[in-house]
N, C-alpha and C positions, 0 to 999 in steps of 0.2 A: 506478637513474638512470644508473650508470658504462654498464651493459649499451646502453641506448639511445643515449645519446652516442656511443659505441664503431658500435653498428648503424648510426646516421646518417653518422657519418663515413666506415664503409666504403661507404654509399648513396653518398655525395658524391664521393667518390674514382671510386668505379667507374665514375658517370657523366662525370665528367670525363676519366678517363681513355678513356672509349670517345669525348666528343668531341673530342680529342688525338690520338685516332689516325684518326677519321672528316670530313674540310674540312666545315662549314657549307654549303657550296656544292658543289653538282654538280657531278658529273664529265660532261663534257658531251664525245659524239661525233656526229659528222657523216658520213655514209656516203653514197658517191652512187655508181650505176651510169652506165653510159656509154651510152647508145641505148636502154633498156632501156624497149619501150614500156607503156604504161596495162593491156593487156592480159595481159601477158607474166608471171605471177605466177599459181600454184596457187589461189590465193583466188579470183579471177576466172574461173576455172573453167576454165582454157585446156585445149582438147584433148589435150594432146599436155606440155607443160612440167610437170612435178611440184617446186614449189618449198616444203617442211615446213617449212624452216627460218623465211625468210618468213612461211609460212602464221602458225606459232607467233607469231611474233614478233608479227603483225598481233594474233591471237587473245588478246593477253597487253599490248593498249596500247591507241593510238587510231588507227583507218583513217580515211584520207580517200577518199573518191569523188572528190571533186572540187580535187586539189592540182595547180596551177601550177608548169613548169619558167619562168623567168622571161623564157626567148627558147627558139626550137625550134632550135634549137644551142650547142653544147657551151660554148663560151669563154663569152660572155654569161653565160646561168648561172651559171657560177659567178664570174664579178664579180658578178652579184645577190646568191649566197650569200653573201659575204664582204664587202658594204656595205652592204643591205638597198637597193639605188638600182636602176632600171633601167639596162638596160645600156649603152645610148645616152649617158647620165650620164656615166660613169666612161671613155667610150672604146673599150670592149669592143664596135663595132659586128656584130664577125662572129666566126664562130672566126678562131683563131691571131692575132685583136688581143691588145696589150698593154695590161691594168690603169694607169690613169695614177698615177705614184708619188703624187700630193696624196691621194688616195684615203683613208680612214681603214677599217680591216678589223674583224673581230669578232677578228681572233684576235689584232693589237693591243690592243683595251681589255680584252682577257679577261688579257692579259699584266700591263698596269698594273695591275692586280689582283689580282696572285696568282697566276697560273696558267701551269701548264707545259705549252704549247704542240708541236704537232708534225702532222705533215701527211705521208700517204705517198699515193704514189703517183701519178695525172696531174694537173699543175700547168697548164699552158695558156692561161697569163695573161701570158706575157711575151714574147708578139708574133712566136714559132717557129709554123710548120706543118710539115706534116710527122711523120713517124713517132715515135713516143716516145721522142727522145732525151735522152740525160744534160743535166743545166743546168749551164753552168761555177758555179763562184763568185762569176766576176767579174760574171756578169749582172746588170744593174742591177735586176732584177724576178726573182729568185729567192722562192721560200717564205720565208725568212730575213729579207727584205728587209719583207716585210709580215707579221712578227710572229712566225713561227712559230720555235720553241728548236732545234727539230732536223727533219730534213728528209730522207727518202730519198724522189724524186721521177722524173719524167721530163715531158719539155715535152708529150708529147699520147699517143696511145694507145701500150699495149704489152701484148703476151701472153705466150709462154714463153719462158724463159732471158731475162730483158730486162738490157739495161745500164741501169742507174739511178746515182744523182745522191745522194749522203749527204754532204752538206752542202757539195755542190761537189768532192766529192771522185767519183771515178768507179769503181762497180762492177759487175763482171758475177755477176749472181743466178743461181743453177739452181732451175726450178721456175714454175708456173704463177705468172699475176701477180694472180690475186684473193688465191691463199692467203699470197704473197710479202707482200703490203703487210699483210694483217689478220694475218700471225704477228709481222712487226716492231710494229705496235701493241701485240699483247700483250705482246712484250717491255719495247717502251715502260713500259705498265702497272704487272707487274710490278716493273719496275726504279724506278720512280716512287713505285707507292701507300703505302709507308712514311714519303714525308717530308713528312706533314703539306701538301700543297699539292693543290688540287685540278685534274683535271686537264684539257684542250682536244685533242681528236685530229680529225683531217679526214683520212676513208680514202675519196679519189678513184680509185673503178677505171678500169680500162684497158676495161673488157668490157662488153655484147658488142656495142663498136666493130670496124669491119671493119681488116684482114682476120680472118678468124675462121682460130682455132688452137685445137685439144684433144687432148689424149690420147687415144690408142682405149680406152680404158676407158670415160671418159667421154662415150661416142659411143655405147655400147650399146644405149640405152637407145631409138635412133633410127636404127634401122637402116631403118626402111622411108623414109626422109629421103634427099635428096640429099645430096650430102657438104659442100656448101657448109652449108645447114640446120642436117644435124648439129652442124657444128663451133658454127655460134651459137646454137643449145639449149645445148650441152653448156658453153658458156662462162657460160653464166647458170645453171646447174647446179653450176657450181663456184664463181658468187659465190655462191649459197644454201650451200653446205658450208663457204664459207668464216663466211659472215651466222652458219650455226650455231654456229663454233666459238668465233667472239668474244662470242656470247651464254652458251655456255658457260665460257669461260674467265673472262666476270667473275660470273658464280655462283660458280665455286671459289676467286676473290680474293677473295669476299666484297664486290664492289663494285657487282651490279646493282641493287639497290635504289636507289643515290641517283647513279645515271648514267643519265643523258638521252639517249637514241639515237634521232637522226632520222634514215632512210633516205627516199629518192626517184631520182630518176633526171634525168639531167642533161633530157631535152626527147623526145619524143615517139619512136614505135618505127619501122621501117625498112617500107619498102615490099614490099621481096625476100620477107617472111614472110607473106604476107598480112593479111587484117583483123582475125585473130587477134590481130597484134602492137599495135594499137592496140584490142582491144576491139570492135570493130564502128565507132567511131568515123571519124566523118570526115577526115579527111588524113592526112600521117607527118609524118618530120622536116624539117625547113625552111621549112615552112608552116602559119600561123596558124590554122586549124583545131584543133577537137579533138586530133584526133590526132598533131598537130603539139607543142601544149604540154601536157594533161592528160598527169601521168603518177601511175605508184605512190609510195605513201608513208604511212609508217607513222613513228609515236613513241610509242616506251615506253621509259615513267618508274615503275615500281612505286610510289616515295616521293609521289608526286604524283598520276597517274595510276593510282587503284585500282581504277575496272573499267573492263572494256573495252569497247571499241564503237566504232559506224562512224557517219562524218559525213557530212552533205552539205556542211556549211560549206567555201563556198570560200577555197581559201589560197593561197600560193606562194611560193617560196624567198628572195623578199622579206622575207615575212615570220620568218624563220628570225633574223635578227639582231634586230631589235626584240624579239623576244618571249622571247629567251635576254637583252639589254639588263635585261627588266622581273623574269626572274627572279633576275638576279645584282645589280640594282640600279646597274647602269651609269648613269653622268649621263649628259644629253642631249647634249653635246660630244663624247660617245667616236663618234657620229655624224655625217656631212655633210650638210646638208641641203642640199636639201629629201630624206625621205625615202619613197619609195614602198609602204615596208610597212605592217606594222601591228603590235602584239605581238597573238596567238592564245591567252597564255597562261589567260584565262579561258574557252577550251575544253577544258582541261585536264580539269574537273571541271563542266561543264555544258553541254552541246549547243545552243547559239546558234543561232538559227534563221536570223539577214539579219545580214551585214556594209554594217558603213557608212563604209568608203570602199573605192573602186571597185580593182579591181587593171589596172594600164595594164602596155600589150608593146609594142614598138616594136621592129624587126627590118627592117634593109635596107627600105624603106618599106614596109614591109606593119607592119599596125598592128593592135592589139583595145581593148577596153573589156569588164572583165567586173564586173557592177553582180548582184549574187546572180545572180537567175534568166536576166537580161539580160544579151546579148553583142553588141557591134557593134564590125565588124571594118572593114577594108579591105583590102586585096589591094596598094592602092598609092596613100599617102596626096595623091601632089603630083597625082594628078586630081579628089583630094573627095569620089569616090565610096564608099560603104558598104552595109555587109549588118547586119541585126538579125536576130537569134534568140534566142527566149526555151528555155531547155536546159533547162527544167523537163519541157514537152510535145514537145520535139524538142532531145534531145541530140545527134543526127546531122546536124544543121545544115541540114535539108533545105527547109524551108519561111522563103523569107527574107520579113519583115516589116516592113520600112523605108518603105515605100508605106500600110502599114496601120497602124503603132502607131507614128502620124506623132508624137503629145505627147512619147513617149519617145523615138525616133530623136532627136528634135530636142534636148533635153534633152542625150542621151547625145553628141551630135555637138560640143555646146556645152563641156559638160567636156572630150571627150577633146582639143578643140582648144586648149584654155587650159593640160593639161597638156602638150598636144604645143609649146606655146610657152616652156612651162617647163623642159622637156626643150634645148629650144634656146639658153635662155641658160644652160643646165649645160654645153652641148657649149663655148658661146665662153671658158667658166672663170670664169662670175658665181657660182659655188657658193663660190669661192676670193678669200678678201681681197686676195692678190697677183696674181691673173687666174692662168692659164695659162703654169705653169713652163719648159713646151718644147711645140712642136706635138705632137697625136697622133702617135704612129710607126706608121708601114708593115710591113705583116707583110712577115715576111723567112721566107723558105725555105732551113730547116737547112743543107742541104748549101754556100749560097753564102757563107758564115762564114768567113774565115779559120781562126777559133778552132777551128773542129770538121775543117779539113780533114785533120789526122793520123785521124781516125778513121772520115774517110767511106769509105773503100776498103771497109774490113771491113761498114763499118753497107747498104752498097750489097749485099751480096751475103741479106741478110736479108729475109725475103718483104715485111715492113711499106714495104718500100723502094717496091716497086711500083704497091702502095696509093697512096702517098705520091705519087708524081709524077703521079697519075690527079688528084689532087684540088693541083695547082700550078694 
């Protein structure tokens, strides 16, 4: 009897002690490339890109065909990511807008709970254009400010050697900027997973946003490429070696099994590469088409997700906080509503055939509706005019149906205009019991800052500078 008592106790012990040292809750990271279009992934079959790490990753979780960047530029998105709201909501009309502080973030309510927060790499939500520069401290819209514990960052894109932002504190890095941001999260990791907390990372790449920067190593591979090409292959070539190495590095913490990695990509892929970069798809970035917002995207969860496989279920980075909400059991308040997503996470473990509620985009008046197989868009909402396409029999958008599939046009016209009104009492601050704490602010262009003027001399003679006043 002593023996079994004795057996049991060390059963009880041992399992207590592995969940003591293992959170209840997922380690949950968030990975997002920068331009990186639908097409632009070894999975996809692209001619020319070889991405294994990716590939594996995809082959080892659940693929989407059909996942939504939540506007076809940068800033938007990721206000989508971080409220689960469209972007017109929050403020974030275009890139280089600023997140409005009322805001409520995922990596806020993941913080009241428990969790140690951190965020590297491009931040782009606080109303800076312009080349990837450092964020003072004092910015009222740093990472810090909405949630995150710690922070090495920069306000928009950045490639090699970049000056970054560690917690408003200012440092010059040596080293590409996929590998720079995914080895400080390992650190992070590491430095973290012993104390019992589970943990929130958001690794925002720089790449491959223009201008394009690579090592001649990693240009080899594209030699028969212009050199322009080269460099933005080869920069998506080093976010997959970087994608491989944080895949590896939490296999040997011991922590991939019960951490949640979603990757995707901030909005559709660039025009300069051809129709490769979106897949064959219809448009690029900044326009509401296909190939404007479908992009890649992949989530593996071993502990959750036990086999793998590819969806059609449509989704989008909307949905990222609701369905991370329903896994960690967030109340409905750590939210703003009204909210635009949905949680996903009963895809996790069963292939859903029709989502039922519609996913809305709203971007500089160009506008969609996307209802499962049904999409109707506009080009430019304040004329009324629309396009329907059903992406089941024509994912290329080519055959427009508005004149023929009059029941649904009409339907689909009717919602998207009722949310397009609800959208509009979010802009005036009706989300918000005090209305609207200060007007939207105006994007401001780095260099005319007091604050940065000690360091525009040196930041001026760096190629991103260039870029950077192309797109003032």
């Amino acid at each position: 009897m002593k023996k079994i008592i004795l057996f049991l106790s060390l059963i009880i012990g041992f399992t207590f002690g592995i969940s003591a040292r293992q959170p209840a809750k997922p380690n949950i990271i968030l990975v997002m490339t920068d331009d990186q279009g639908w097409g632009q992934t070894g999975y996809q079959n692209h001619p020319i890109l070889k991405t294994p790490n990716m590939d594996a990753m995809a082959a080892n979780g659940l693929r989407f065909n059909r996942f939504y960047a939540g506007a076809p530029v940068c800033s938007p998105t990721r206000a989508s990511v971080l409220t689960g709201r469209s972007n017109d909501r929050t403020g974030v009309y275009s890139h280089g807008y600023a997140l409005r502080n009322q805001e409520k973030t995922i990596a806020q309510a993941l913080k009241q709970i428990g969790y140690k927060t951190a965020h590297f790499g491009k931040w782009h939500l606080n109303g800076h254009r312009g080349p990837g520069v450092p964020i003072l401290k004092e910015d009222p819209r740093t990472p810090g400010k909405f949630g995150f514990d710690e922070w090495l960052s920069v306000s928009n894109f950045f490639d090699i050697d970049p000056v970054m932002s560690r917690n408003g504190v200012f440092e010059e890095i040596k080293g590409e900027s996929s590998h720079i941001i995914v080895n400080e999260a390992i650190r992070f990791m590491e430095r973290e997973k012993d104390n019992n907390q589970p943990l929130f990372i958001v690794i925002w790449y720089g790449s491959p946003h223009a201008p394009w920067r690579a090592k001649d190593q990693d240009k080899m591979n594209f030699t028969q490429l212009e050199e322009i090409a080269r460099n933005h292959y080869a920069e998506i070539v080093n976010v997959d070696k970087s994608i491989g190495n944080l895949r590896e590095s939490l296999r040997k913490m011991n922590l991939d099994k019960n951490t949640l990695v979603w990757f995707n990509s901030d909005n559709g892929g660039l025009r300069n590469f051809g129709s490769e970069t979106v897949g064959g798809l219809r448009g690029f970035k900044g326009n509401i088409y296909e190939g404007g917002i479908r992009v890649p995207a992949i989530i593996e969860w071993p502990a959750s997700i036990k086999i793998s496989r590819i969806t059609n279920y449509p989704a989008s980075t909307m949905d990222i906080f609701p369905t991370i909400a329903e896994i960690v059991g967030l109340p409905k308040s750590s939210m703003i509503s009204p909210i635009d997503g949905k949680s996903i996470k009963k895809l996790f473990d069963s292939d859903l055939k029709s989502r039922d509620k519609a996913i809305p985009f709203r971007h500089e008046n160009k506008a969609a509706l996307i209802d499962n197989q049904y999409k109707l868009l506009s080009l430019d909402i304040t004329k009324g005019e629309f396009e329907l396409y059903n992406l089941d029999i024509d994912p290329n958008e080519t055959n427009n149906l508005i004149d023929i599939e009059t029941k649904i046009a009409k339907k689909m016209i009717t919602a998207f205009n009722n949310w397009n009104e609800s959208v509009e009492s979010s802009i005036k601050g009706n989300d918000f019991s005090n209305g609207l704490e200060s007007p939207d602010p105006e994007r401001v262009f780095w260099n005319t800052l007091p604050q940065y003027q000690p360091y525009f001399k040196e930041w001026k003679k760096r190629p991103e500078y260039e870029n950077a006043l192309k797109s003032k």
